[in-house]
TIFINU-463439 format. One record per residue: residue number from 1; residue in three letters; chain; z, x, y of N, C-alpha, C in turn. Coordinates in steps of 0.001 Angstrom, whole numbers, padded with zeros to 6 digits. Last residue first. Layout:
residues N
<NUM, ALA, A, <Z, X, Y>, <Z, X, Y>, <Z, X, Y>>
...
This chain:
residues 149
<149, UNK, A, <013074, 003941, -179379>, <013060, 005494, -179685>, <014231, 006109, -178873>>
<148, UNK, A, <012969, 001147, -178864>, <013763, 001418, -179701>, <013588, 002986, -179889>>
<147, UNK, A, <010335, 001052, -177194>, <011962, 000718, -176638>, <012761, 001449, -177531>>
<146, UNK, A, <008228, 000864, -178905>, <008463, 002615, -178374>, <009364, 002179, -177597>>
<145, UNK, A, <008344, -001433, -179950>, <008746, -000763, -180893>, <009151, 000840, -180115>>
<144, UNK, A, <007303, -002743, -177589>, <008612, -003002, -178384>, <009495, -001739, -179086>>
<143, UNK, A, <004461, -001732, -177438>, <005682, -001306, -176183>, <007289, -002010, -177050>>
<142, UNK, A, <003797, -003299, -180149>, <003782, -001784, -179603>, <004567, -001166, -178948>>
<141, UNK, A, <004150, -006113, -179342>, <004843, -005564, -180119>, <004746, -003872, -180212>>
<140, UNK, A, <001900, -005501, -176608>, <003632, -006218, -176354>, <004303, -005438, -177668>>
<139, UNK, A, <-000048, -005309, -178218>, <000685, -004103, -177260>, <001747, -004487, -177150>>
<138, UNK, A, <-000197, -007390, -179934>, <-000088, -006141, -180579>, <-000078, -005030, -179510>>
<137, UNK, A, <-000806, -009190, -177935>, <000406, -009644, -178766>, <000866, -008067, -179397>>
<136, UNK, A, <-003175, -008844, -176513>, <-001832, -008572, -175978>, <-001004, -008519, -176832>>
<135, UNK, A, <-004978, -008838, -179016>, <-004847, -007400, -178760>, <-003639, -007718, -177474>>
<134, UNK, A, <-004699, -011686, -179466>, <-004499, -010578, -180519>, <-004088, -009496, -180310>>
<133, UNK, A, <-006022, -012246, -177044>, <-004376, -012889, -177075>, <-003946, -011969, -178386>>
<132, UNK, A, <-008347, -011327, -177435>, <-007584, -010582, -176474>, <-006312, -010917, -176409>>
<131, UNK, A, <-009207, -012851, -179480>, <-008838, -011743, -179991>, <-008348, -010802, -178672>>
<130, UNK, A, <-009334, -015357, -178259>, <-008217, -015084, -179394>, <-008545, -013510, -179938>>
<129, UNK, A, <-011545, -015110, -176876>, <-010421, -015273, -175867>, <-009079, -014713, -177393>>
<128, UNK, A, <-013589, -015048, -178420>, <-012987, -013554, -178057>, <-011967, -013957, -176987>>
<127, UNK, A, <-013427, -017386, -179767>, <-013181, -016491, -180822>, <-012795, -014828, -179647>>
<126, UNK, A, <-014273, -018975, -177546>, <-013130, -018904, -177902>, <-012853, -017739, -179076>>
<125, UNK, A, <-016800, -017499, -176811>, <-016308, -017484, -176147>, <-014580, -017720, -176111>>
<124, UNK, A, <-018178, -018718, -179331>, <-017827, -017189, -178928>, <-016988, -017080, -178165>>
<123, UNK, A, <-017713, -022045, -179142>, <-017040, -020498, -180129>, <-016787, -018980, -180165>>
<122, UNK, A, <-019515, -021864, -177111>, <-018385, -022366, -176922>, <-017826, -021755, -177799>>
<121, UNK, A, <-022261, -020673, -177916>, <-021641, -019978, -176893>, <-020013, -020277, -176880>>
<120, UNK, A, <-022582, -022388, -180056>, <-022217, -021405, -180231>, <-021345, -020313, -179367>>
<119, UNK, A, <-022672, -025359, -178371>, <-021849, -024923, -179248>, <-021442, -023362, -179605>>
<118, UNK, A, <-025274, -024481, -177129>, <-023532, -024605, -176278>, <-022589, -024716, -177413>>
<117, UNK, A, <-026974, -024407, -179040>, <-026200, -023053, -178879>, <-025263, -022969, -177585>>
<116, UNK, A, <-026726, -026685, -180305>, <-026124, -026171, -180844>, <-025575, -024591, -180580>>
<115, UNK, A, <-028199, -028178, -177813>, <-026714, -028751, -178460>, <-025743, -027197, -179095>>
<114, UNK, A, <-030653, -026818, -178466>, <-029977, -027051, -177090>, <-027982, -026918, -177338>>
<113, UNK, A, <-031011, -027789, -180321>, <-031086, -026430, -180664>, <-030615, -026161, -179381>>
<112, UNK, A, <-030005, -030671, -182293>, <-030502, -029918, -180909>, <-030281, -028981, -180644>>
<111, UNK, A, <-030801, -032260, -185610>, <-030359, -030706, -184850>, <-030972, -030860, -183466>>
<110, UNK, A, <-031682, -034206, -187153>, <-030465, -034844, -185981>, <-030253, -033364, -184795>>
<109, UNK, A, <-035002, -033114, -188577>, <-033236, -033314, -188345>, <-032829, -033791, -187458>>
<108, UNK, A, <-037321, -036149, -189012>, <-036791, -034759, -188549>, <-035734, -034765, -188422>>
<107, UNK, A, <-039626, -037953, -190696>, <-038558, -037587, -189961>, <-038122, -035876, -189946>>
<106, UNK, A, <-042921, -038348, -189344>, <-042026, -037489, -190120>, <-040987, -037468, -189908>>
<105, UNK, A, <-045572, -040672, -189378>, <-044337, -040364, -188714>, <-043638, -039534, -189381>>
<104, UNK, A, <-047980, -041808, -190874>, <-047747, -040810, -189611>, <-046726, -039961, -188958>>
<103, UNK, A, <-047217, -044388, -191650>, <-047853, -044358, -190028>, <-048044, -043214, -189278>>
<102, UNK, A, <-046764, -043537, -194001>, <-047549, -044246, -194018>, <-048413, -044237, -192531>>
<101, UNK, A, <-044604, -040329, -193054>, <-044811, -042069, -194004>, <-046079, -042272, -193532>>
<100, UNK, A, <-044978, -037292, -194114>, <-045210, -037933, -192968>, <-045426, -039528, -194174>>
<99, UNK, A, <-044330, -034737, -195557>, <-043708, -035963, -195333>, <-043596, -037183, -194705>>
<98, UNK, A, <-046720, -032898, -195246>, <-046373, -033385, -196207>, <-045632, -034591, -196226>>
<97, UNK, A, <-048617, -033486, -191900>, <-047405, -033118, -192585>, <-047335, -033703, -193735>>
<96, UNK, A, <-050866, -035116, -190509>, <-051087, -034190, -191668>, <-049809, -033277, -192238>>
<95, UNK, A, <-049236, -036481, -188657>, <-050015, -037219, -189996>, <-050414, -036462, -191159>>
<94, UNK, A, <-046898, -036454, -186823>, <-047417, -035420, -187729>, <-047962, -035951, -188949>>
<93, UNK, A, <-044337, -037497, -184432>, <-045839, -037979, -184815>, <-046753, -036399, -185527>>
<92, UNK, A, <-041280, -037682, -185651>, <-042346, -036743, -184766>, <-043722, -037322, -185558>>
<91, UNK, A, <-037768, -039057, -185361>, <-039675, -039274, -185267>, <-040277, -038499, -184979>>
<90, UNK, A, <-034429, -038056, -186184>, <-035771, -037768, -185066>, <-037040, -037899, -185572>>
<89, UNK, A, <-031958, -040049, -187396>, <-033366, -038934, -187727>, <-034232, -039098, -186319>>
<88, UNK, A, <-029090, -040882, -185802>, <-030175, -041001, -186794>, <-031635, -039789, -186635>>
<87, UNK, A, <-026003, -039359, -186173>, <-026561, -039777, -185383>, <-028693, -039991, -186037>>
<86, UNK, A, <-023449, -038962, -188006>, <-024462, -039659, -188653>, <-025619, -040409, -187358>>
<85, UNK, A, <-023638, -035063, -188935>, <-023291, -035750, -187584>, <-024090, -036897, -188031>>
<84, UNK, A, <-020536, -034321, -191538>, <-022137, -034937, -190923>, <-022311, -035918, -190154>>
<83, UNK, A, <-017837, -032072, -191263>, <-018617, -033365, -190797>, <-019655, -033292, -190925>>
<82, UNK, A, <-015561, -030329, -192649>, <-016683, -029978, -191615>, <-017439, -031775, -192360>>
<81, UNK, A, <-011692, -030704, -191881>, <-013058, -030803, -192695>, <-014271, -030500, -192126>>
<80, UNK, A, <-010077, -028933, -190457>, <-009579, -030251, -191403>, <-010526, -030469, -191939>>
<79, UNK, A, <-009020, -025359, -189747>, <-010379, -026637, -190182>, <-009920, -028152, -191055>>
<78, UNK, A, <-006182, -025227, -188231>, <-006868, -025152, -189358>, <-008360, -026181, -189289>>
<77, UNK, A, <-004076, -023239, -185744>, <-005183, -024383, -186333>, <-006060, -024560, -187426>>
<76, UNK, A, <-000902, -022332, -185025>, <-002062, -021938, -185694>, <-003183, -023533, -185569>>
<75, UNK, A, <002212, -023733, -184774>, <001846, -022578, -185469>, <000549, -022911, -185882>>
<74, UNK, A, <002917, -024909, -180829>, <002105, -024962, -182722>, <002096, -023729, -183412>>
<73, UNK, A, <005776, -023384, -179695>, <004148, -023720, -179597>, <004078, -023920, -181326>>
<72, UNK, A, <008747, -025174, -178860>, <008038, -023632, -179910>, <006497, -024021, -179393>>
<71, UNK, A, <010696, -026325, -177687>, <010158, -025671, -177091>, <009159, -024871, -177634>>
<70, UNK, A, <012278, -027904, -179291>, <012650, -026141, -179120>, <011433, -025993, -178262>>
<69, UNK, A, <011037, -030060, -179668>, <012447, -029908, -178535>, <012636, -028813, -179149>>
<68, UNK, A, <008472, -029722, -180378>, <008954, -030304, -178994>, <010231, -029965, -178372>>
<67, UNK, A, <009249, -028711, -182909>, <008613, -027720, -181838>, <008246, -028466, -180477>>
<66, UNK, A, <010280, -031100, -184066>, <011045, -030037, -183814>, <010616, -028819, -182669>>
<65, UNK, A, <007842, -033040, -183970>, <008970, -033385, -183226>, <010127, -032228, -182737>>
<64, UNK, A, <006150, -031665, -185643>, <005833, -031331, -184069>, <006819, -032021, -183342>>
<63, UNK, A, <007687, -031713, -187912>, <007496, -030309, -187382>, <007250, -030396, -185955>>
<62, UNK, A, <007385, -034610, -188080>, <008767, -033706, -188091>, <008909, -032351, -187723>>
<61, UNK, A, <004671, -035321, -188344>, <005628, -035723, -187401>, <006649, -034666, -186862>>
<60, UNK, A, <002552, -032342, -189128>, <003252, -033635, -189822>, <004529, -033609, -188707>>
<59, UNK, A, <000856, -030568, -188707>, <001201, -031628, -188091>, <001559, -032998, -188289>>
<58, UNK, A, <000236, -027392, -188721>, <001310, -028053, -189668>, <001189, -029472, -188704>>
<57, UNK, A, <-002271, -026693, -187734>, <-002259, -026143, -188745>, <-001012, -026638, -189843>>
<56, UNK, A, <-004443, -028683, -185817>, <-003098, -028305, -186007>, <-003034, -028120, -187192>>
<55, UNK, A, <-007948, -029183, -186283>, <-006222, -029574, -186415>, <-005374, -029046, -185891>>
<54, UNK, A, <-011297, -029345, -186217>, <-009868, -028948, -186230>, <-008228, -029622, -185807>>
<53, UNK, A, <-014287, -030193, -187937>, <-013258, -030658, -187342>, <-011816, -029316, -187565>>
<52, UNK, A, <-017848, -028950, -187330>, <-016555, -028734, -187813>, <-015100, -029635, -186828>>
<51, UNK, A, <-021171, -030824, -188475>, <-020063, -030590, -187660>, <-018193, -030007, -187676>>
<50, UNK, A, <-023836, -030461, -188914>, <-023168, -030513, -189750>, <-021637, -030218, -188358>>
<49, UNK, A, <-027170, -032318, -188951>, <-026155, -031648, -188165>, <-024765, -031728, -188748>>
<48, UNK, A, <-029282, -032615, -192236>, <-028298, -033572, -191233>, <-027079, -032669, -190207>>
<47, UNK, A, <-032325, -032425, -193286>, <-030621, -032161, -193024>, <-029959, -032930, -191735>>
<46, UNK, A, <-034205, -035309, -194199>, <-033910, -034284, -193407>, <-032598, -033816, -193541>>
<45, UNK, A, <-034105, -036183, -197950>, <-033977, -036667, -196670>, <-034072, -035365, -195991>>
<44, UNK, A, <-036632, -037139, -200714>, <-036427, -036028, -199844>, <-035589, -036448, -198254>>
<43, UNK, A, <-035787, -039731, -202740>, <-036454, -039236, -201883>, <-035463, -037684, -200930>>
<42, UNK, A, <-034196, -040997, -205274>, <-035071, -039659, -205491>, <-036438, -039680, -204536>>
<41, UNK, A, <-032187, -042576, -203909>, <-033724, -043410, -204495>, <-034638, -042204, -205133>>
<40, UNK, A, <-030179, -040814, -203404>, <-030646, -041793, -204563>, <-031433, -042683, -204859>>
<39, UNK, A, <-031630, -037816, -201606>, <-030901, -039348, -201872>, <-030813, -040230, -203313>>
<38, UNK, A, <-031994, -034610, -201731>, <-032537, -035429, -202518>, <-031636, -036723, -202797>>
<37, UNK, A, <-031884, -032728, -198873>, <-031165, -033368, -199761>, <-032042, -034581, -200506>>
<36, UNK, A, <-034090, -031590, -197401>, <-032916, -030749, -197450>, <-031724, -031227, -198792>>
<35, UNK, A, <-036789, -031013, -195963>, <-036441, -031406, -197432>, <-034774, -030851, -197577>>
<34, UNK, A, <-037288, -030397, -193389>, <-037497, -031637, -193527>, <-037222, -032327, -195595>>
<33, UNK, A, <-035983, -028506, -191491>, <-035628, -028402, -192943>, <-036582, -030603, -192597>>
<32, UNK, A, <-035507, -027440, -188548>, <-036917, -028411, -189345>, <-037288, -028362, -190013>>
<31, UNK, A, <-033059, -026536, -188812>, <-033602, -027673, -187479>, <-034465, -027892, -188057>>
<30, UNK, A, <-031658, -024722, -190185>, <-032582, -025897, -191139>, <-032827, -027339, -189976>>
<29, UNK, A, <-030638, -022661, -188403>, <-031418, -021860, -189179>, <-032291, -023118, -189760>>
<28, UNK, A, <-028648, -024425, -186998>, <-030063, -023500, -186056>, <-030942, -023561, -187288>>
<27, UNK, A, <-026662, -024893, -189129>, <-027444, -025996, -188122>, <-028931, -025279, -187206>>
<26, UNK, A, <-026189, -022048, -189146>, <-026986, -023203, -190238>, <-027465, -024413, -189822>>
<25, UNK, A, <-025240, -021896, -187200>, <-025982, -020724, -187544>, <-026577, -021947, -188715>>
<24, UNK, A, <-022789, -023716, -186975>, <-023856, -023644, -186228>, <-025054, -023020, -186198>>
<23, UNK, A, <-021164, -022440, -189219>, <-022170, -024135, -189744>, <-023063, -024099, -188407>>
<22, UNK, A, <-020507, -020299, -188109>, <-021012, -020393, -189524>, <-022055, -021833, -189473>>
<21, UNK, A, <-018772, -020804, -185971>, <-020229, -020071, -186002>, <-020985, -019866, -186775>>
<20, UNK, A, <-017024, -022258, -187729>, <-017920, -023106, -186569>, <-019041, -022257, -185901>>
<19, UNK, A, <-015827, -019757, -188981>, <-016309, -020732, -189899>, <-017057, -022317, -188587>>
<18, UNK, A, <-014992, -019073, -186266>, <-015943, -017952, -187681>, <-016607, -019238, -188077>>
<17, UNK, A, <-012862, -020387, -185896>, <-013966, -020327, -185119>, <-015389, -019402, -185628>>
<16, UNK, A, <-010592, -020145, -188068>, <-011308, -021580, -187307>, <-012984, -021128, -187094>>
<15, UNK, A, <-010576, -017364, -187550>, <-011097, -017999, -189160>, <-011273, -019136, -188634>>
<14, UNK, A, <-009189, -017631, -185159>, <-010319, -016514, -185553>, <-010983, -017099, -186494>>
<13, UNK, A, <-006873, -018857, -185186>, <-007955, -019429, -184718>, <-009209, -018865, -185041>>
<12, UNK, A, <-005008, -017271, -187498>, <-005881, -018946, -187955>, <-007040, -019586, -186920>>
<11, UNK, A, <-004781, -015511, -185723>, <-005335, -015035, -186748>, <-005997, -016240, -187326>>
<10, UNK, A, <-003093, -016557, -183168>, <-004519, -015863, -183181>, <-005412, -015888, -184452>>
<9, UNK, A, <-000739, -017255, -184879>, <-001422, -017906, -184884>, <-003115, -018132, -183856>>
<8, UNK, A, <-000195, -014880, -185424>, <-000783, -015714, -186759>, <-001596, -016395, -186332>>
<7, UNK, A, <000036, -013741, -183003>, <-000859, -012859, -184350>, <-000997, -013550, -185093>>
<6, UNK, A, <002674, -015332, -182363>, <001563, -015172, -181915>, <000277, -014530, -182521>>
<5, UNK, A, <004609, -014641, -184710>, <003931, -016091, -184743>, <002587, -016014, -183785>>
<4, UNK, A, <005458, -012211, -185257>, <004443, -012252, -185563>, <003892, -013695, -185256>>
<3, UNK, A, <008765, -012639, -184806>, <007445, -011866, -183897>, <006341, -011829, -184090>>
<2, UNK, A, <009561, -016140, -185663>, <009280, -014265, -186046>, <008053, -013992, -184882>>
<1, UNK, A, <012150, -017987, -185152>, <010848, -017623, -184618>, <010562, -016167, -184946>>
C-alpha cells in the first residue's frame, strides 16, 4: 500500500466528476438544439441527454477479491462510458417552427434543465468533498514528513 493511494484515488474522482460537469454543461447549453444529429434517413434529430457512467477504476474479480480480504479500499473510479439517455423526444406545439411536422408538432430534446442542474449541483458537491479528502491526505502526509525532523 503506498502513501499516495488516498491522493490517487481523490485524483481519479476529480477527473470523474469534471468530465460529468462537462456533459451536464452540454446537456444545459443544446436543451433546444432541435438540429443536432443527422439520422439515416438524412433527417435532422433533437440532441439527446447525454449521460456519464462510473466504475471502479480496477474491477476485475481478483483485485476486488484481494482488497476484500486485506481490507484495502478501491483504488480510484473511472468513467466507463458516457451514455444517451434513450428516454423519447418532447412534443411542443410550434407550427411556425422550422421543424415542426405536418401537425405542428416539433420535437424537442429529452433535456430537463431541472434534472440537469441536480445533477450539476450533485457533482459539485462531490468534486469538493474530493478535494477536502485531497487537502486531508496532503496534511496528514505533511505532519508525516515534519515527524521525521
Amino acid at each position: 500500500m503506498s502513501i499516495f493511494n488516498s491522493i490517487n484515488t481523490s485524483g481519479s474522482a476529480l477527473t470523474a466528476q469534471r468530465l460529468r460537469m462537462d456533459v451536464v454543461s452540454s446537456n444545459i447549453a443544446n436543451a433546444q438544439s432541435t438540429r443536432a444529429v443527422l439520422n439515416e434517413n438524412g433527417e435532422y434529430e433533437p440532441y439527446r441527454r447525454k449521460m456519464v457512467v462510473m466504475q471502479s477504476a480496477d474491477n476485475r474479480f481478483k483485485s476486488m477479491l484481494q482488497n476484500a480480504s486485506n481490507s484495502n479500499t478501491a483504488q480510484g473510479v473511472k468513467v466507463a462510458s458516457i451514455v444517451e439517455d434513450e428516454q423519447p423526444f418532447k412534443l411542443e406545439y410550434n407550427p411556425d417552427h422550422p421543424d415542426a411536422n405536418e401537425a405542428g408538432y416539433v420535437e424537442m430534446p429529452n433535456v430537463d434543465p431541472l434534472q440537469e442542474m441536480v445533477d450539476l449541483m450533485s457533482s459539485t458537491r462531490s468534486y469538493e468533498a474530493n478535494i477536502t479528502s485531497l487537502n486531508a491526505s496532503k496534511s496528514m502526509l505533511m505532519k508525516a514528513l515534519e515527524i521525521g525532523k
